[in-house]
Backbone as JSON Lines, residues from 0, in Angstrom:
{"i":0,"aa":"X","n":[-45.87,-19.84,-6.91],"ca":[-44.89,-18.82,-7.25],"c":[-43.6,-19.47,-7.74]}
{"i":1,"aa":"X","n":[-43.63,-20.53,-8.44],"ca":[-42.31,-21.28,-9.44],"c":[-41.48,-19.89,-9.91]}
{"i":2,"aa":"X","n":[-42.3,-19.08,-10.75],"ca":[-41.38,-18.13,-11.6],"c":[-40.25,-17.18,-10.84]}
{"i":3,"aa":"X","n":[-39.82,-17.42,-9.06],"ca":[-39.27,-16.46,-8.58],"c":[-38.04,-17.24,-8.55]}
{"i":4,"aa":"X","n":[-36.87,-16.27,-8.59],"ca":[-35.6,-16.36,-8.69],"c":[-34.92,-15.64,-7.36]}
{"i":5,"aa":"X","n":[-33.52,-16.52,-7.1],"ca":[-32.67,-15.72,-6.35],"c":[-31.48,-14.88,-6.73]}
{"i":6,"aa":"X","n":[-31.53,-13.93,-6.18],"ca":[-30.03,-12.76,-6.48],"c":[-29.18,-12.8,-5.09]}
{"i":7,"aa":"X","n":[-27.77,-12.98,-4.71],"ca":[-26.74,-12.93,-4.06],"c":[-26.24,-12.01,-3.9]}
{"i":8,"aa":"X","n":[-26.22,-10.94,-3.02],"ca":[-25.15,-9.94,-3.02],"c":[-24.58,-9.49,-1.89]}
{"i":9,"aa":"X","n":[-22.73,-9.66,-1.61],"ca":[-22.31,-8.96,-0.81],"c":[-21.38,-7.66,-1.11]}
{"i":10,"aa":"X","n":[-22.08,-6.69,-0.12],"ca":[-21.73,-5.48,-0.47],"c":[-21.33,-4.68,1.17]}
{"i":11,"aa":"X","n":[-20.65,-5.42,1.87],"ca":[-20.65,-4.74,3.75],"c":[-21.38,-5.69,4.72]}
{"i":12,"aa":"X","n":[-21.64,-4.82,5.12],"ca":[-22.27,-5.6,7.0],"c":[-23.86,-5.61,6.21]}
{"i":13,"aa":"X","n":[-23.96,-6.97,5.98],"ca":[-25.85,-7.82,5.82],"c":[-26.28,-7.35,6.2]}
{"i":14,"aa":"X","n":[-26.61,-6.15,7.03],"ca":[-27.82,-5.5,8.01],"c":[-28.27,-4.39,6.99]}
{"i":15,"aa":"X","n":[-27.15,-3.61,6.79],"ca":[-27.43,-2.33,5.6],"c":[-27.76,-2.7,4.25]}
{"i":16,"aa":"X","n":[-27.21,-4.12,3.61],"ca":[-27.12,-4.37,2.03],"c":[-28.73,-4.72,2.22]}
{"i":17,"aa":"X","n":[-29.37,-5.61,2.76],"ca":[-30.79,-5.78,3.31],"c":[-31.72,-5.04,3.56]}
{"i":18,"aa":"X","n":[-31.12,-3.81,4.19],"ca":[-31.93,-2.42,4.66],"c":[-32.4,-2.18,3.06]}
{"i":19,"aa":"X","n":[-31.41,-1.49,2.3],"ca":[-31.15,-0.42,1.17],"c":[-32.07,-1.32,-0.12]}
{"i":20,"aa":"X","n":[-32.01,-2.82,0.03],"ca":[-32.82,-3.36,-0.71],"c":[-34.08,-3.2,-0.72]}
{"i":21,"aa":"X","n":[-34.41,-3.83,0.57],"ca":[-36.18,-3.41,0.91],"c":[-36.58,-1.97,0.72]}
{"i":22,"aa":"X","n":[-35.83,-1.41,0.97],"ca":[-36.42,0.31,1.24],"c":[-36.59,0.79,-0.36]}
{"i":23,"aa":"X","n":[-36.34,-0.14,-1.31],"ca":[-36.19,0.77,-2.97],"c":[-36.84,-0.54,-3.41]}
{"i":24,"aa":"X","n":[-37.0,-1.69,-3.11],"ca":[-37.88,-2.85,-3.74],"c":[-38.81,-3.23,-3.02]}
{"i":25,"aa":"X","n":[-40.25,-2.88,-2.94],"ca":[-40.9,-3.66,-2.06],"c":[-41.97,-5.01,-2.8]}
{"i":26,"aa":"X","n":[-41.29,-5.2,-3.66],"ca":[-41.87,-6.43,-4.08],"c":[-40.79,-7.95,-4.23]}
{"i":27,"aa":"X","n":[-39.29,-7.81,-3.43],"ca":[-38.63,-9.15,-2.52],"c":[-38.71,-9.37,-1.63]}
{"i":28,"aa":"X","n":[-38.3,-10.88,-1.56],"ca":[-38.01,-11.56,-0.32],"c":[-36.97,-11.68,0.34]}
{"i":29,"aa":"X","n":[-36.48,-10.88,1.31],"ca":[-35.09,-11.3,1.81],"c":[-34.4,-11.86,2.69]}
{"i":30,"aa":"X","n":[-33.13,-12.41,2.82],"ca":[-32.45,-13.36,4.04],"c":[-31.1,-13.03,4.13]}
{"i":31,"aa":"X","n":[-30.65,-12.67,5.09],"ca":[-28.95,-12.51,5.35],"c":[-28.31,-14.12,6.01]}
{"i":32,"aa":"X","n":[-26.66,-13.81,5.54],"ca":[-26.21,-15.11,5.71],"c":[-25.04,-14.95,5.1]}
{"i":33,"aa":"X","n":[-24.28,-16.24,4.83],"ca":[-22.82,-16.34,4.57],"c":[-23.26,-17.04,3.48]}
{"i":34,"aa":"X","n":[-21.95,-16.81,2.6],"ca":[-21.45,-17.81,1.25],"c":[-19.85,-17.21,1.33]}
{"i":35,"aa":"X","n":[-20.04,-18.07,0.42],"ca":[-18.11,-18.24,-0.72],"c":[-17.29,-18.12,0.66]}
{"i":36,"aa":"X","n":[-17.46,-19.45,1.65],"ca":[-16.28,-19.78,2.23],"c":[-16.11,-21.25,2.62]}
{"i":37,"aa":"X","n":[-15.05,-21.92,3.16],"ca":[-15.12,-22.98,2.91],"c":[-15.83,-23.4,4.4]}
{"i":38,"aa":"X","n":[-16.13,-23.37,5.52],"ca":[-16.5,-23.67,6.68],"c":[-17.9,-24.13,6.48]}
{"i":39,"aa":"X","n":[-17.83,-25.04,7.03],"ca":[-20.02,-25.73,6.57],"c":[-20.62,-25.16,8.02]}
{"i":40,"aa":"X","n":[-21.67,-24.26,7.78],"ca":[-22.57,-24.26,9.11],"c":[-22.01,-22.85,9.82]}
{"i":41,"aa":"X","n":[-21.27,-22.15,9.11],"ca":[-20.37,-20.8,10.03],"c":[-21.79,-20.19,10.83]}
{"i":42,"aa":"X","n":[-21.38,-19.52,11.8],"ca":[-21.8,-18.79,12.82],"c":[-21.2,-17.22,12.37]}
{"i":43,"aa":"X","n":[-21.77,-15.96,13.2],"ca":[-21.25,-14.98,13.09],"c":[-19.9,-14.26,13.76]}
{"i":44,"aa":"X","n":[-19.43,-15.76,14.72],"ca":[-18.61,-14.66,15.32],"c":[-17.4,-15.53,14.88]}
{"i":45,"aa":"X","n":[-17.6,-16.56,14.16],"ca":[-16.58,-17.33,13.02],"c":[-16.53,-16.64,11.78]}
{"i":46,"aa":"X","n":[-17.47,-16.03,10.95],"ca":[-17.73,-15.26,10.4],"c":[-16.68,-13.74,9.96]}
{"i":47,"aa":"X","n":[-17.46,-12.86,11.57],"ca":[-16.66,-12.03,11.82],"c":[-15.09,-12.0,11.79]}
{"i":48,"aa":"X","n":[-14.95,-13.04,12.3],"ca":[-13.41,-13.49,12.3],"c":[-12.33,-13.23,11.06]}
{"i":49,"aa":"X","n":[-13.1,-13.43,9.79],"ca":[-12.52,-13.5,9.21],"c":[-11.82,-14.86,8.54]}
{"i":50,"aa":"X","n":[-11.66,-15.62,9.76],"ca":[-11.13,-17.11,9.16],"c":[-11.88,-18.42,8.42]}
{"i":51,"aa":"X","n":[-13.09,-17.72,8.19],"ca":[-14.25,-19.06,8.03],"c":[-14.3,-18.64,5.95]}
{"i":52,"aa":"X","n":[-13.62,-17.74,5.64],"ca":[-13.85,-17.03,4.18],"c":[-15.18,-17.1,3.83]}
{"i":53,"aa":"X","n":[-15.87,-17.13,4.67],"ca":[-17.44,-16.59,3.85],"c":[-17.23,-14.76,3.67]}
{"i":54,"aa":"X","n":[-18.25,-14.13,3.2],"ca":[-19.04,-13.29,3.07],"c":[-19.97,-13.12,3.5]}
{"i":55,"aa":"X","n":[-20.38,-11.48,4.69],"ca":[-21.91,-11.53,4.52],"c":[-22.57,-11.24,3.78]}
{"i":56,"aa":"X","n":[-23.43,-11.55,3.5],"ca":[-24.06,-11.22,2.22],"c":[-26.18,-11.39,2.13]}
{"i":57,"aa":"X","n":[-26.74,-10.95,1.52],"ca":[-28.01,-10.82,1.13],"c":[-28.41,-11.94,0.13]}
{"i":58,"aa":"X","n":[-29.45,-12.68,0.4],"ca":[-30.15,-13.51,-0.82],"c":[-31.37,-12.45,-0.9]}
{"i":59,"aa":"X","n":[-31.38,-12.63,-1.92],"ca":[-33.03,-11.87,-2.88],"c":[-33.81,-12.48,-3.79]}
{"i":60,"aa":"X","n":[-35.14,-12.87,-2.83],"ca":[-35.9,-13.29,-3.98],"c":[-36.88,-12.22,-4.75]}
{"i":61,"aa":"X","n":[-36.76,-12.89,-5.79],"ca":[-37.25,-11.9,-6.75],"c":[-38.53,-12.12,-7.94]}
{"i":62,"aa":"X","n":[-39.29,-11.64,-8.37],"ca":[-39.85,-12.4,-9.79],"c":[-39.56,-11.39,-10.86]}
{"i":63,"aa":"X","n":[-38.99,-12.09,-12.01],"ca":[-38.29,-11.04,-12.41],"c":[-38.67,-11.13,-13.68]}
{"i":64,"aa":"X","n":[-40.41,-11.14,-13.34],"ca":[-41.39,-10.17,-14.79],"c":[-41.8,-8.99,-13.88]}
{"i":65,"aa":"X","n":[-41.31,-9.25,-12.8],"ca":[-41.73,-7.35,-11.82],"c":[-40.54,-6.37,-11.84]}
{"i":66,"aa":"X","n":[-39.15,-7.1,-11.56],"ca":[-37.6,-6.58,-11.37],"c":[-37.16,-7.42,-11.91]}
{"i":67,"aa":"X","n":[-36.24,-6.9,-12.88],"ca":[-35.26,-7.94,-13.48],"c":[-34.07,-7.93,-13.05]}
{"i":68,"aa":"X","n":[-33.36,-8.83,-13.06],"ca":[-31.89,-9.54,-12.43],"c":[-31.01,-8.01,-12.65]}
{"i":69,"aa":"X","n":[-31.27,-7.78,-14.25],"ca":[-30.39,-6.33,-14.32],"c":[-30.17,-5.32,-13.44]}
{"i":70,"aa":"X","n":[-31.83,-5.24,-12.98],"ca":[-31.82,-3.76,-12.38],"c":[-31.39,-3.65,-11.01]}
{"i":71,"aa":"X","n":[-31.45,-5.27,-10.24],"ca":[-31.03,-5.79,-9.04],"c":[-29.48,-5.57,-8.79]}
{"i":72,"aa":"X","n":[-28.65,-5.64,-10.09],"ca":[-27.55,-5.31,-10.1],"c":[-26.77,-3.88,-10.49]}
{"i":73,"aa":"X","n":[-27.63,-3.15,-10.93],"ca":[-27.39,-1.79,-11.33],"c":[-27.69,-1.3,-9.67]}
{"i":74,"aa":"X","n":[-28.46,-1.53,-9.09],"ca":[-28.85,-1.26,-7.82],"c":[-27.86,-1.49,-7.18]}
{"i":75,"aa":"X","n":[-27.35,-2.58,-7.1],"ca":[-26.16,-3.43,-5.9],"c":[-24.95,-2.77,-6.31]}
{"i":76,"aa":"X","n":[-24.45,-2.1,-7.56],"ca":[-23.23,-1.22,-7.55],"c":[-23.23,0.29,-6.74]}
{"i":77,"aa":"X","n":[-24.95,0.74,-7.06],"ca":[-25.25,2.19,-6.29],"c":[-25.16,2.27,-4.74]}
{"i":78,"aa":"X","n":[-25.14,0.98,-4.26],"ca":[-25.7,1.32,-3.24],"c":[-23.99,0.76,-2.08]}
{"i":79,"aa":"X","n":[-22.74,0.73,-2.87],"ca":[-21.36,0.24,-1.93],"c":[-20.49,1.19,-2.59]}
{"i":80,"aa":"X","n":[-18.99,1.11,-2.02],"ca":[-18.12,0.52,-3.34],"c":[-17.56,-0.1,-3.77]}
{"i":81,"aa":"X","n":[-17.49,-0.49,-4.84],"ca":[-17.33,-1.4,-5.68],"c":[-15.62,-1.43,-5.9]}
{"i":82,"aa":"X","n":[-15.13,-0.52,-5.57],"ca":[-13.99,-0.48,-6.13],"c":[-12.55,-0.44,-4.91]}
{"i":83,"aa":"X","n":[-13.45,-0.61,-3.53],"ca":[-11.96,-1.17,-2.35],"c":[-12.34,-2.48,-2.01]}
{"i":84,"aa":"X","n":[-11.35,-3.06,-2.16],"ca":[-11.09,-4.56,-1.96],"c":[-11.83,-5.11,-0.3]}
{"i":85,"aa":"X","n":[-12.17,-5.64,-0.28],"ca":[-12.61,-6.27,1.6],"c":[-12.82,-5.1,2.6]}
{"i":86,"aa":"X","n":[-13.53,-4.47,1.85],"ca":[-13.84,-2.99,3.09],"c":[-15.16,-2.33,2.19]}
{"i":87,"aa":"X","n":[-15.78,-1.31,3.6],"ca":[-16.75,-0.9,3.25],"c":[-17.22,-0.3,4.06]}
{"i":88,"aa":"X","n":[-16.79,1.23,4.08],"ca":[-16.84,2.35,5.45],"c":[-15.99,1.61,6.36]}
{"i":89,"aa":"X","n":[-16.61,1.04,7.77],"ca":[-15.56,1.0,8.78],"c":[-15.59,-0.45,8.85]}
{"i":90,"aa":"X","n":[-16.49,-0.67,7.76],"ca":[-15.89,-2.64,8.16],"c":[-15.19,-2.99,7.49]}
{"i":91,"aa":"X","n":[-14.11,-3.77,7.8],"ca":[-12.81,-4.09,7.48],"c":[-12.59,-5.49,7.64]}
{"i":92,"aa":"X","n":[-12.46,-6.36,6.9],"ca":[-12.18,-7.57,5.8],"c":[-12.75,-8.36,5.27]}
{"i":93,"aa":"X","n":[-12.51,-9.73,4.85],"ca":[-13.2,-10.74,3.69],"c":[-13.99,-10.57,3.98]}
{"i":94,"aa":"X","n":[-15.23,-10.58,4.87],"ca":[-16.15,-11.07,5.21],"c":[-17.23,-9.79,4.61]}
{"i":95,"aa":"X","n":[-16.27,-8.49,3.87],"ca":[-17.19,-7.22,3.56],"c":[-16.9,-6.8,2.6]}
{"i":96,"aa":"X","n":[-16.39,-8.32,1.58],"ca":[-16.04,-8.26,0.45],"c":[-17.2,-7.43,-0.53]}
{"i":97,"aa":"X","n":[-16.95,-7.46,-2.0],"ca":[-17.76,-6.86,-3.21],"c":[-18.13,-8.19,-3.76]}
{"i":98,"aa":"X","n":[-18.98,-8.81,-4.13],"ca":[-19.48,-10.23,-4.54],"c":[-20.76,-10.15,-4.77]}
{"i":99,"aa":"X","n":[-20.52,-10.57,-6.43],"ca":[-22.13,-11.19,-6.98],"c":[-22.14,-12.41,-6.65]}
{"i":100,"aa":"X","n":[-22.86,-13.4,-6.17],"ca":[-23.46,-14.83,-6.44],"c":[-23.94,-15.26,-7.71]}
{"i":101,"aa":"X","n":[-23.46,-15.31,-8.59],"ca":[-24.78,-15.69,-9.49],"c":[-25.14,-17.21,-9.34]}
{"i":102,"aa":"X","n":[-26.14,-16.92,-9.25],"ca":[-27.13,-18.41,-9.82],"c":[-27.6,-19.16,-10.87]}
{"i":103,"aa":"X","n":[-26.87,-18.83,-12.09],"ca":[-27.26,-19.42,-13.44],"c":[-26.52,-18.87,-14.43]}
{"i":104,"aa":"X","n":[-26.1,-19.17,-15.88],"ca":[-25.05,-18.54,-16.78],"c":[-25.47,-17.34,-17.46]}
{"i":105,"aa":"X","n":[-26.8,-17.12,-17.02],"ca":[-27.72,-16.1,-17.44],"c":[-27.28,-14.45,-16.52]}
{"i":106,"aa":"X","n":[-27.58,-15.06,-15.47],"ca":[-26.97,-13.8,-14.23],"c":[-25.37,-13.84,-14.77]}
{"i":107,"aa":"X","n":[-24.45,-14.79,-14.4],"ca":[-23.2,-14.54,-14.86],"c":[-22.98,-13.21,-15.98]}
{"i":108,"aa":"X","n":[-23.63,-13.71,-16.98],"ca":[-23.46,-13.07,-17.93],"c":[-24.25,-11.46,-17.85]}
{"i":109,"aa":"X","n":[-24.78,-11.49,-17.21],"ca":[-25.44,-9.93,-16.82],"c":[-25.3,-9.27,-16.01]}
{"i":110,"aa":"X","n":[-24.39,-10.41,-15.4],"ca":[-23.64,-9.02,-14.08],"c":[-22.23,-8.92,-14.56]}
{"i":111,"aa":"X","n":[-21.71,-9.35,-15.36],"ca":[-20.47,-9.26,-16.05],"c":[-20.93,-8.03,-17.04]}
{"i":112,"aa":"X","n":[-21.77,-7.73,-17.82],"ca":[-22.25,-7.2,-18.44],"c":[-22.37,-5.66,-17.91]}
{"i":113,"aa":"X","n":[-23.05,-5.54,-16.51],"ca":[-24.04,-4.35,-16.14],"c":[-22.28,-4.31,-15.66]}
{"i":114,"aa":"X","n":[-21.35,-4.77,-14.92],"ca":[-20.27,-4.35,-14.25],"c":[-19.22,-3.51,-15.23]}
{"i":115,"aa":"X","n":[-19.24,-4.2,-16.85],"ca":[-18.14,-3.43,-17.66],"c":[-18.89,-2.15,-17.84]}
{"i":116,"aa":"X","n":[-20.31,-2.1,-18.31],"ca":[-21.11,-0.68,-18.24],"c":[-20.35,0.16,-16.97]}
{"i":117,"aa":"X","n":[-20.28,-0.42,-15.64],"ca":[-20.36,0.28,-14.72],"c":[-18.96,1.31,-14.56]}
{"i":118,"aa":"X","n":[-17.98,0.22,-14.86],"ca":[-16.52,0.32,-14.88],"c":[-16.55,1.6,-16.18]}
{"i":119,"aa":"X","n":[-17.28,1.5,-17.27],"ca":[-16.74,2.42,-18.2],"c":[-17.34,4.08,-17.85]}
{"i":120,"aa":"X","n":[-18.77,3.45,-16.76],"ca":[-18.87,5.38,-16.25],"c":[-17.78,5.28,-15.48]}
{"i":121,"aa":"X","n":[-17.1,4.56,-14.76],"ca":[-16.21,5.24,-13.6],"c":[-15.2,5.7,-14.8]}
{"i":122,"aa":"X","n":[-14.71,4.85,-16.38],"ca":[-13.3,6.01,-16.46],"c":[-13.83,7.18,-16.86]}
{"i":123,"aa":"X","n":[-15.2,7.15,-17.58],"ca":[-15.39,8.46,-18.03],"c":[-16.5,9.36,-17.85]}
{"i":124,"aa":"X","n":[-16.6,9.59,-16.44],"ca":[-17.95,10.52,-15.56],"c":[-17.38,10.84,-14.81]}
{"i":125,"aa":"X","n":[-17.84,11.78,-14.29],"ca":[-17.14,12.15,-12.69],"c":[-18.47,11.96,-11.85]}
{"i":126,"aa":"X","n":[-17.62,11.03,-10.98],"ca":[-18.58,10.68,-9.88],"c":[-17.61,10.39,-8.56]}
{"i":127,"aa":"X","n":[-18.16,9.85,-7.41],"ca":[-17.78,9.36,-6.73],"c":[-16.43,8.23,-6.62]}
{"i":128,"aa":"X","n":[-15.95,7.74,-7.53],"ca":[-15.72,6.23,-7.71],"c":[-14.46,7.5,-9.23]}
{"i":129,"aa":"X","n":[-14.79,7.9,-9.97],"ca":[-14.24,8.13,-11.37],"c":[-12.99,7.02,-10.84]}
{"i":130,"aa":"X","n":[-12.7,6.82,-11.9],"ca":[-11.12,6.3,-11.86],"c":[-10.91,5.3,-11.65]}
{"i":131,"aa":"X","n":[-11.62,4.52,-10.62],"ca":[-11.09,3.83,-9.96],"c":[-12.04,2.31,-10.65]}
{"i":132,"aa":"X","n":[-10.83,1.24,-10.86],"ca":[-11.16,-0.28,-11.0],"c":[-12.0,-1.11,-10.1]}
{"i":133,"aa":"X","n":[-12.88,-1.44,-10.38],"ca":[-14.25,-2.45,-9.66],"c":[-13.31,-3.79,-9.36]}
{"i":134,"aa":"X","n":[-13.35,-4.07,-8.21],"ca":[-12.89,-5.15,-7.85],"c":[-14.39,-6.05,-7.16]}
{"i":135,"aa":"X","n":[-15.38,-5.79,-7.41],"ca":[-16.18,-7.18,-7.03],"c":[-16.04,-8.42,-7.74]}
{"i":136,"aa":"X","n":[-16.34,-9.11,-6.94],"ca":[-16.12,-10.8,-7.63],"c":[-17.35,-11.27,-7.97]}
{"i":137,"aa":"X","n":[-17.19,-11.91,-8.86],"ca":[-18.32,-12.5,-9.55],"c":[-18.1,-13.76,-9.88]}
{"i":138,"aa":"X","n":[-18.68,-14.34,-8.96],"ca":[-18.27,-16.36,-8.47],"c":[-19.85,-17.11,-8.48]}
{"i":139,"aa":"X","n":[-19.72,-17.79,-8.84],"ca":[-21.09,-19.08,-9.27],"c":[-21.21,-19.24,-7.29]}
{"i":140,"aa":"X","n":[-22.62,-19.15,-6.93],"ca":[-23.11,-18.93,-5.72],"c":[-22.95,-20.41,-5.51]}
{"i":141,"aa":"X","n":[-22.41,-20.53,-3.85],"ca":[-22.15,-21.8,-3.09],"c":[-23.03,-22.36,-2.43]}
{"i":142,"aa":"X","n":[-22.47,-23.02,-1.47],"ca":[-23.98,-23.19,-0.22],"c":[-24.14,-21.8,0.31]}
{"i":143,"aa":"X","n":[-24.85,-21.72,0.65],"ca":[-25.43,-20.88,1.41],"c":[-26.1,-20.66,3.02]}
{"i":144,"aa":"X","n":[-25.82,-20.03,4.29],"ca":[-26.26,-20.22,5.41],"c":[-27.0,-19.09,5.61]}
{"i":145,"aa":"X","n":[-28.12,-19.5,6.51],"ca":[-28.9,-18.37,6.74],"c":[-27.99,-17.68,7.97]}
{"i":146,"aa":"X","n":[-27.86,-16.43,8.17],"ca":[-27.4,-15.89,9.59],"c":[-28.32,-16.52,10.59]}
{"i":147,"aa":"X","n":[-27.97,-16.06,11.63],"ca":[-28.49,-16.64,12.93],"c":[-29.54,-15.56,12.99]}
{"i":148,"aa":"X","n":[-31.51,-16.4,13.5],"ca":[-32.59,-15.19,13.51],"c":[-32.47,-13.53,14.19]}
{"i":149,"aa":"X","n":[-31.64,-13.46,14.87],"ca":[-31.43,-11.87,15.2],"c":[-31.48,-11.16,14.19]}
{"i":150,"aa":"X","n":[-30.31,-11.7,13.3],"ca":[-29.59,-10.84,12.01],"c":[-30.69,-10.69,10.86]}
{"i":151,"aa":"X","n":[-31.94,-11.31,11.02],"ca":[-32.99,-11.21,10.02],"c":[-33.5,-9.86,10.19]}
{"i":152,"aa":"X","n":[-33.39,-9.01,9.13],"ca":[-34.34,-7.83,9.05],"c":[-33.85,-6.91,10.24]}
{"i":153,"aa":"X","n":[-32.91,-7.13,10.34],"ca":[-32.37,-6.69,11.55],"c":[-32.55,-4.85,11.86]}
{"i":154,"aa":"X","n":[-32.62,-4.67,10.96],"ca":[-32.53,-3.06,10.5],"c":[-34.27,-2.39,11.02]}
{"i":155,"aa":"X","n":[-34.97,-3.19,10.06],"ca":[-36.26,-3.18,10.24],"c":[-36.79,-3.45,11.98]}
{"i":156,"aa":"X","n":[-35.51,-4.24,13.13],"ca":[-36.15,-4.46,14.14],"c":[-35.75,-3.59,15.19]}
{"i":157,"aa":"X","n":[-34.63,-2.97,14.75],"ca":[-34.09,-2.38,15.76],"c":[-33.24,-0.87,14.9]}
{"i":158,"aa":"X","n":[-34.2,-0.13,14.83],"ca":[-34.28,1.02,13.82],"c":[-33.0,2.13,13.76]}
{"i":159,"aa":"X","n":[-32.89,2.05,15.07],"ca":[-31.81,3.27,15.43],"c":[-29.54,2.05,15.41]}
{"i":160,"aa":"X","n":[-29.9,0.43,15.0],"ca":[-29.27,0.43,15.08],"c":[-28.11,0.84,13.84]}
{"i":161,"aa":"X","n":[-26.45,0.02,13.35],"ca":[-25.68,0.21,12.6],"c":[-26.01,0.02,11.08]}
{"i":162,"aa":"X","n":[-25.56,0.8,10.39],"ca":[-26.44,0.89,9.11],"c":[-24.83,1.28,7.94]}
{"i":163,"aa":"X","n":[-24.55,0.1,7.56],"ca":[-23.33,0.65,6.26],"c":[-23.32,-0.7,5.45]}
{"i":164,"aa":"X","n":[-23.76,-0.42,3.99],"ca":[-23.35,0.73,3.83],"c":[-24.77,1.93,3.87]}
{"i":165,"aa":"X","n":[-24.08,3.23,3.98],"ca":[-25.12,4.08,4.15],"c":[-25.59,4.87,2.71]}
{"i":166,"aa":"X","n":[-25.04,4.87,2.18],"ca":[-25.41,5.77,0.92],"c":[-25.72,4.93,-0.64]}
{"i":167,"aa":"X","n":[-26.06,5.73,-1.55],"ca":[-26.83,5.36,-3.0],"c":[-26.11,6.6,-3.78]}
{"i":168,"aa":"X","n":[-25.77,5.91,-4.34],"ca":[-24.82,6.38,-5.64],"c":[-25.84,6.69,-6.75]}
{"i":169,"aa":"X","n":[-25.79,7.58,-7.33],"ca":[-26.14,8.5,-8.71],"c":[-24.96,8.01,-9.95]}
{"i":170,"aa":"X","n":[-25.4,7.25,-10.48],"ca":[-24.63,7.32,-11.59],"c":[-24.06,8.42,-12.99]}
C-alpha cells in the first residue's frame, strides 16, 4: 500500500475531529496527537496546558485514487469553525486551534485553494459562518506525536463520551 498518503487536521478536541472523520470515510486510517509546537514528546496534560504550542489534531491516512486530498479538506471546513481563532464550542485555546498540516506543495496548494473557495461562500451565502474571515492556518506539517493509547479512537471506545466538534456544515 505505497500509494497512501497523510492529511493533518486540527479542528477542536482530537476525539470529535476523529469521530466525524471515520463516521463519513470508511476507507482511512486514523491517529490523534499533537503537532505545530515546539515541546519534543508533549503529553496531554502539557498539551492541555496550553504551554507546549502544539495542537490536537488528527493524522489521516488516505489513498487518494479512493478520496482525494480535496475532498478531505472540503470535509475538514464542514465539520468546525473555521472562522474563531483557538476555540471550538467550549474548548478554549491553542491547543483547539483551525490548522491544516500539509504534507507536500501539492496539499499546500489545495488547501489554500479549497479555503479561498470556502471564504468566498462565507461573503456571499448565507450560512452559518456568512461574513465571517477563516482564520485556519495552513503550516507545512512538523513532527508529529501520537496521543497517549486512551485517546485512540477514543469516541469509538467509550460511546456516550465528549464529542466537539459536534456538527457538519451544509455549504
Amino acid at each position: 500500500m505505497s500509494n497512501l498518503e497523510k492529511a493533518t487536521f486540527a479542528a477542536g478536541c482530537f476525539w470529535g475531529v476523529e469521530h466525524i472523520f471515520k463516521k463519513h470515510f470508511d476507507n482511512i486510517n486514523t491517529r490523534v496527537g499533537y503537532i505545530g509546537g515546539a515541546t519534543a514528546n508533549p503529553r496531554y496534560r502539557e498539551v492541555c496546558s496550553g504551554n507546549s504550542g502544539h495542537a490536537e489534531a488528527c493524522q489521516i491516512e488516505f489513498d487518494p485514487t479512493k478520496t482525494s486530498y480535496e475532498t478531505l479538506v472540503e470535509f475538514f471546513y464542514k465539520t468546525h469553525d473555521p472562522t474563531t481563532a483557538n476555540r471550538q464550542g467550549p474548548d478554549v485555546g491553542t491547543q483547539y486551534r483551525s490548522a491544516i498540516f500539509y504534507h507536500s506543495s501539492e496539499q499546500k496548494e489545495i488547501a489554500e485553494k479549497v479555503t479561498e473557495q470556502i471564504q468566498e461562500k462565507l461573503n456571499n451565502e448565507k450560512n452559518l459562518y456568512s461574513g465571517n474571515k477563516i482564520v485556519t492556518e495552513i503550516v507545512e506539517a512538523a513532527d508529529w506525536y501520537d496521543a497517549e493509547d486512551y485517546h485512540q479512537k477514543y469516541l469509538e471506545n467509550n460511546p456516550s463520551g465528549y464529542e466537539c466538534p459536534t456538527h457538519y456544515v451544509r455549504w
